[in-house]
FITI-894561 format. One record per residue: residue number from 0; residue in three letters; x, y, z of N, C-alpha, C in turn. Coordinates in steps of 0.02 Angstrom, whole numbers. Each point is the difference from the previous one (the first is absolute). Layout:
N
R pos code    nc1    nc2    nc3   cac1   cac2   cac3    cc1    cc2    cc3
R NUM  ALA      X      Y      Z      X      Y      Z      X      Y      Z
...
% end
This chain:
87
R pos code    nc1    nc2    nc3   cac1   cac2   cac3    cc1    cc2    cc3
R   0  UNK   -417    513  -3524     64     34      4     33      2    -70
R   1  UNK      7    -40    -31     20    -14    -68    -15     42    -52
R   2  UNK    -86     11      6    -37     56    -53     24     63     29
R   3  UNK     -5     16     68     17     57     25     94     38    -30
R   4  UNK     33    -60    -20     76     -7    -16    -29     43    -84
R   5  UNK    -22    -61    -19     -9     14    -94    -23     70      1
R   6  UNK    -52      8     52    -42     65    -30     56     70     18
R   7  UNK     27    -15     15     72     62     32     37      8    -57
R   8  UNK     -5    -46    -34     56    -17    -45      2     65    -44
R   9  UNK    -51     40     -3    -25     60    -39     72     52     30
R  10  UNK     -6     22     69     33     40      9     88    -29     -3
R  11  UNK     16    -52     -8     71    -19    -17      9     21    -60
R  12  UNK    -48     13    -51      9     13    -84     10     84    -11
R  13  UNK    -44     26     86     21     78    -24     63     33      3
R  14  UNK     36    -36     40     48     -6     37     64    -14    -45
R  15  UNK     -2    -32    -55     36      7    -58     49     30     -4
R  16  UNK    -13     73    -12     34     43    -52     71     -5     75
R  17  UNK    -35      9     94     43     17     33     60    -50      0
R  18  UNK    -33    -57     -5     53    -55     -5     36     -1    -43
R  19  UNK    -25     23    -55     83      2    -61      4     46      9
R  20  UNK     17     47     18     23     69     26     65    -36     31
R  21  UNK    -28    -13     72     58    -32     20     39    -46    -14
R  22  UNK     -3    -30    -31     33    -73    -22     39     52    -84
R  23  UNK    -20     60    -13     49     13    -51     55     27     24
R  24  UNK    -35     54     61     54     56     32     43    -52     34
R  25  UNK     -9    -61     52     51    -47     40     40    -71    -42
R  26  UNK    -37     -3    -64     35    -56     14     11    -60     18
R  27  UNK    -52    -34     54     20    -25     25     12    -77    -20
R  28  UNK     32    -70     -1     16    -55    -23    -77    -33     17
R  29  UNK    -26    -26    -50    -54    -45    -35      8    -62    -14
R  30  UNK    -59    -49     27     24    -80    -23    -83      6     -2
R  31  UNK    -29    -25    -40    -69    -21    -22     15    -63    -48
R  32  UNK    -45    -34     67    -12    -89    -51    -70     -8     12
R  33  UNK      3      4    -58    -99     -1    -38    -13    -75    -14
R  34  UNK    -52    -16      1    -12    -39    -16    -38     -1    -94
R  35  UNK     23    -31    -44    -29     22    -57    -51    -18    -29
R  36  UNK    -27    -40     30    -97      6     -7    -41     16     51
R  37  UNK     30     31     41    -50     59     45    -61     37    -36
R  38  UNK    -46    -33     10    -64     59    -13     -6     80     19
R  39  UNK     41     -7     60    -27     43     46     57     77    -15
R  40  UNK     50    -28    -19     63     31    -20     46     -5    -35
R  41  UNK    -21     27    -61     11    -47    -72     79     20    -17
R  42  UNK     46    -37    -12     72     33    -22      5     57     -1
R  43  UNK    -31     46    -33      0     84    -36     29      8     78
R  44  UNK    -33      7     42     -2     23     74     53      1     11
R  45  UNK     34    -61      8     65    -11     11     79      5    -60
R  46  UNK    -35     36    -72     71     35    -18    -28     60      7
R  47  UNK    -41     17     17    -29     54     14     44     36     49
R  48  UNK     35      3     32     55      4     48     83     33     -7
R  49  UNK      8    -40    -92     37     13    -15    -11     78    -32
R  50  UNK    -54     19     -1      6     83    -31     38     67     53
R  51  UNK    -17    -31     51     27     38     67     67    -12     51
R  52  UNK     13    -68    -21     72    -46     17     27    -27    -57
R  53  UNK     31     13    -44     46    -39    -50     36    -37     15
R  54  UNK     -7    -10     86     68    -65     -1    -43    -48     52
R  55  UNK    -56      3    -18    -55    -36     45      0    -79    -37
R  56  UNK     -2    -46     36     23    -70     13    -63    -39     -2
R  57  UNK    -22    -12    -41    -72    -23    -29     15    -62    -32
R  58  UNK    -46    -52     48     -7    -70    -12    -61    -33    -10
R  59  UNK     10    -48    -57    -98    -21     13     12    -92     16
R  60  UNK    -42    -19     27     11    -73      1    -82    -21    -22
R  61  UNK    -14    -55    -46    -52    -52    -18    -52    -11     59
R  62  UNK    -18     46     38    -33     10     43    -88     38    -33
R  63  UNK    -45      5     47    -47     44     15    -23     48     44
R  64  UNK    -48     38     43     32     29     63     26    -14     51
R  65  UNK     11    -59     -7     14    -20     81     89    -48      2
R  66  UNK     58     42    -37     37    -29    -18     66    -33     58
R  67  UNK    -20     36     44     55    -41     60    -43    -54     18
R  68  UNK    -67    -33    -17      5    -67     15      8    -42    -24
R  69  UNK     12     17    -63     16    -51    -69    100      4      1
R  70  UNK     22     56     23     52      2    -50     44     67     82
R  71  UNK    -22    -56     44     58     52     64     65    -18      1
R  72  UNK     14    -56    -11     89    -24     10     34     58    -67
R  73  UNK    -31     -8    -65     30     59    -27    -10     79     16
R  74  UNK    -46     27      4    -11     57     25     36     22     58
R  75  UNK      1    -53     48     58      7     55     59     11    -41
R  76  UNK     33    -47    -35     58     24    -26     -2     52    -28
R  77  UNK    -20     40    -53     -8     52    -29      5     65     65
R  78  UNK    -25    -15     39      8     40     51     60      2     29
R  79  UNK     22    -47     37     64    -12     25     69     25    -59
R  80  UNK     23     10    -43     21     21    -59     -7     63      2
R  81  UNK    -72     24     -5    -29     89    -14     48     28     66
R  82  UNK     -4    -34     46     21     49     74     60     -5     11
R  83  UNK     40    -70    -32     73     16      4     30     37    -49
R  84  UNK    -33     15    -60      5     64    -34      5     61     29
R  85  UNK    -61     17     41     -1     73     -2     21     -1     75
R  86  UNK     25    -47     36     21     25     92     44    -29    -21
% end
């Protein structure tokens, strides 16, 4: 199931251009907390975000991919914060 996940991963990349399409035309409020030694999804990715949201809310924590198990009590907060922001 896993390989079957990765190997898809192709058509999420074509899919691109539609997603910042939308995310330029809406707008919509952004919280990305990366982890910053992710192999898998290297920072770029995540200011990568900011070309299409300028007011996109980009956090990294001393993490790797798997950063809510190292580092959830903050990420929770960061969250809790992001949403009393924007609701």
């Amino acid at each position: 199931m896993q390989n079957d996940l990765i190997l898809d991963y192709r058509s999420n990349v074509a899919l691109y251009p539609e997603f910042q399409k939308y995310l330029r035309d809406n707008q919509p409020p952004l919280l990305a907390v990366w982890g910053e030694n992710d192999p898998s999804f290297i920072p770029a990715g995540a200011n990568a975000f900011r070309r299409d949201l300028p007011n996109a809310e980009i956090h990294f924590v001393p993490s790797g991919h798997f950063a809510l198990e190292s580092h959830h009590t903050e990420i929770a907060q960061l969250i809790k914060v992001f949403l009393m922001k924007v609701f």
